[in-house]
C-alpha positions in Angstrom: 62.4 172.6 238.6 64.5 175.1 236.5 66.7 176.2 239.1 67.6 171.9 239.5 68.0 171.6 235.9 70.0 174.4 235.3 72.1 172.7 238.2 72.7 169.7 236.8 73.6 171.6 233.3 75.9 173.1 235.3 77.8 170.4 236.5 78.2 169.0 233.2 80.0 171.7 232.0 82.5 172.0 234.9 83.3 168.3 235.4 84.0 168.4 231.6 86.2 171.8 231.6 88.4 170.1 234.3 89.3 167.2 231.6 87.5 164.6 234.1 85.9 161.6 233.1 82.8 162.0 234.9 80.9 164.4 232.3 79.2 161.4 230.7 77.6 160.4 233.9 76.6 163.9 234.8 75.1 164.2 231.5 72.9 161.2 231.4 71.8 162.6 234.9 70.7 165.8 233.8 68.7 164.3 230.6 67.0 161.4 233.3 65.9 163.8 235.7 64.8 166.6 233.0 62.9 162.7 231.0 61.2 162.0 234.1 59.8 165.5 234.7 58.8 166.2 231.0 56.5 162.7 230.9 55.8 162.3 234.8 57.3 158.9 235.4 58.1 157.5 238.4 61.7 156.6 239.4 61.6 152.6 238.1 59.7 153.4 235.1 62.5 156.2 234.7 65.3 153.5 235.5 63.8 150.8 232.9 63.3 152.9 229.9 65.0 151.7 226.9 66.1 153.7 223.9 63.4 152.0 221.3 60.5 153.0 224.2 59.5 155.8 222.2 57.4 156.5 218.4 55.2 159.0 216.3 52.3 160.9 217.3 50.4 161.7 214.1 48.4 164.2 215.9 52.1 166.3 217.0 54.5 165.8 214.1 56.5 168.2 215.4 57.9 165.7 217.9 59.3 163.3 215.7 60.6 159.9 216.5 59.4 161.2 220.1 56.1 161.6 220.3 54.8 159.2 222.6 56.9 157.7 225.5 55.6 153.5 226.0 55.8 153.1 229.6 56.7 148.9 230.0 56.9 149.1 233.3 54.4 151.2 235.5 53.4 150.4 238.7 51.8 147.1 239.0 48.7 145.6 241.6 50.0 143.3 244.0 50.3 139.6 242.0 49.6 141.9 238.5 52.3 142.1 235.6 53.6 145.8 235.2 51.1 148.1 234.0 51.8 149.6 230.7 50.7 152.9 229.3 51.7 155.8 226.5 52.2 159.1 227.3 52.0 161.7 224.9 54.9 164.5 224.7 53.7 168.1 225.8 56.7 169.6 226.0 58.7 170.7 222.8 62.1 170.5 224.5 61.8 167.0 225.4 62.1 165.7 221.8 64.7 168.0 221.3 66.8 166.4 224.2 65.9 162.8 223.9 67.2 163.5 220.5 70.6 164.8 221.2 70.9 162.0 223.5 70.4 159.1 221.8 72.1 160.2 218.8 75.5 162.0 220.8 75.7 161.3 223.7 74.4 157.9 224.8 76.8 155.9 222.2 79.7 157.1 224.2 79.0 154.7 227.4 80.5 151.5 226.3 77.6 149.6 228.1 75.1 151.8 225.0 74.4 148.0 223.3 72.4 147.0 225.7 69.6 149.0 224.4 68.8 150.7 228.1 68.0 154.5 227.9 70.4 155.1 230.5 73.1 152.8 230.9 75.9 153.3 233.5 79.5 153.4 232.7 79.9 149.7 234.1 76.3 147.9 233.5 74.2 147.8 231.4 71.6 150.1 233.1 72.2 152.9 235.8 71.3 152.1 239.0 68.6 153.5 241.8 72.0 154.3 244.3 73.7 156.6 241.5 70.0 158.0 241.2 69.5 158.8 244.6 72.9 160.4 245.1 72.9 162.6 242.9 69.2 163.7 243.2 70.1 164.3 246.9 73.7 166.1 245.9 71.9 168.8 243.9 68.9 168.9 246.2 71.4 169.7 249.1 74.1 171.6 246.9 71.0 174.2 245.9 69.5 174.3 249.5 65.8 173.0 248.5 63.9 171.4 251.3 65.5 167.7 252.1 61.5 166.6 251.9 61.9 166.8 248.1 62.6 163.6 246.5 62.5 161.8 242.7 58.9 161.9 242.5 58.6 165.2 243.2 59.5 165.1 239.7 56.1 163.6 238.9 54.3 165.7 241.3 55.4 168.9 239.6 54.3 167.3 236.0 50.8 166.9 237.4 50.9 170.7 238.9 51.9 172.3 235.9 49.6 170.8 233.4 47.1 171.4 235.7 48.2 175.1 235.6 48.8 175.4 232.2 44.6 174.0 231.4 45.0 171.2 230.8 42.0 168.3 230.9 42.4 166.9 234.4 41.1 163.1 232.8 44.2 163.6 230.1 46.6 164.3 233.0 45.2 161.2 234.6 45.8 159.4 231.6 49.5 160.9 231.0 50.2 159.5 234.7 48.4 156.1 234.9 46.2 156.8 238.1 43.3 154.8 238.5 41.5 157.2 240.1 40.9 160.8 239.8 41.1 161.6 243.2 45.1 160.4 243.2 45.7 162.6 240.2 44.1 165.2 242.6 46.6 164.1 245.6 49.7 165.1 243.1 48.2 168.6 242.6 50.0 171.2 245.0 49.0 174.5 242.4 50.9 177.8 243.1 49.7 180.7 245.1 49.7 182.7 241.4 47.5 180.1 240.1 45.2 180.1 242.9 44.8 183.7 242.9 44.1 184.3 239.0 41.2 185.6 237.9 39.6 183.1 236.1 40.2 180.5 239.0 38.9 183.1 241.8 35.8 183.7 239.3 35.0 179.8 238.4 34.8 179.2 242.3 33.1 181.9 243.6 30.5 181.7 240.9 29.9 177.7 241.9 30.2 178.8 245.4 26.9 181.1 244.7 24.9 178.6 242.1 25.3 176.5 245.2 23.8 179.0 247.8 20.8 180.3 245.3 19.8 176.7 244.3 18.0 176.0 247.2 16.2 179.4 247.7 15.2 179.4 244.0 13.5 175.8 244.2 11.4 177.6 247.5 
């Protein structure tokens, strides 16, 4: 994930140094992709943010204005309206950007009245095409495997709160699964993580309270 985002960064400043137009684009880019990792969202509910889709959380003040991230359109069942949800910022940087890009950048596209997060420099909202492209040009440009695609976005949310302790039912929550077992799915932990202590120690000890049960009720 950092090596992408630093990537995309990176593009920013070069288009911009060669005087070309394009920086805007390239910017919005790097702030959509870097939005959709820091609150796990897939790539419509990514696409159909607008900039109001965000408040307070009294409990982290030190957000601000984004605190919590109103998902209005989630994944729905089949016949069902979009499913809604709020998701609560973890991630101190994510305020920080959202920030700088609703009050810098994101007035510059002329399209910015339409009140999407990320317009384009023609509509009113950026489309899935430019999303794809560019996810694939940086995917390709940094030689990552070509299975990777915009969810692997949300994946890697799921994975790293996992690693950093969080409460599996709160990352459930933060994602909008139904079921734990899909939040499980999404989980693809490191071999560091695996091999820590405290995880080699929680397993083995369960693995032997579930071997002594038996001989203890005997």
């Amino acid at each position: 994930m950092q090596a992408f985002f630093d990537h995309a960064d990176d593009q920013v400043g070069r288009v911009r140094s060669r005087g070309r137009k394009g920086w805007l684009p390239a910017f919005r880019d790097a702030m959509l992709f870097k939005t959709a990792y820091a609150f796990g969202l897939r790539r419509n509910e990514t696409r159909m943010l607008d900039a109001v889709d965000f408040g307070r959380n009294p409990e982290g003040p030190e957000f601000g204005e984004y605190g919590v991230l109103y998902v209005r359109h989630g994944k729905a069942k089949k016949g069902s309206p979009p499913k809604r949800r709020s998701v609560l910022t973890v991630f101190d940087w994510s305020a920080e950007i959202l920030q700088q890009w609703n009050e810098e950048v994101r007035p510059l596209f002329p399209t910015a009245g339409s009140g999407a997060l990320w317009p384009s420099e023609r509509s009113a909202r950026v489309g899935f095409s430019q999303m794809n492209v560019r996810f694939t040009t940086y995917r390709d440009a940094l030689g990552l495997d070509d299975g990777l695609d915009f969810h692997s976005f949300r994946r890697s949310y799921v994975t790293h709160l996992i690693e950093k302790g969080m409460d599996a039912r709160f990352v459930q929550e933060q994602v909008g699964h139904e079921h734990a077992s899909t939040t499980a799915i999404y989980t693809c932990v490191s071999s560091d993580f695996r091999t820590r202590t405290r995880t080699l120690r929680r397993a083995l000890d369960a693995t032997m309270q579930a071997t002594l049960r038996p001989a203890r009720r005997a």
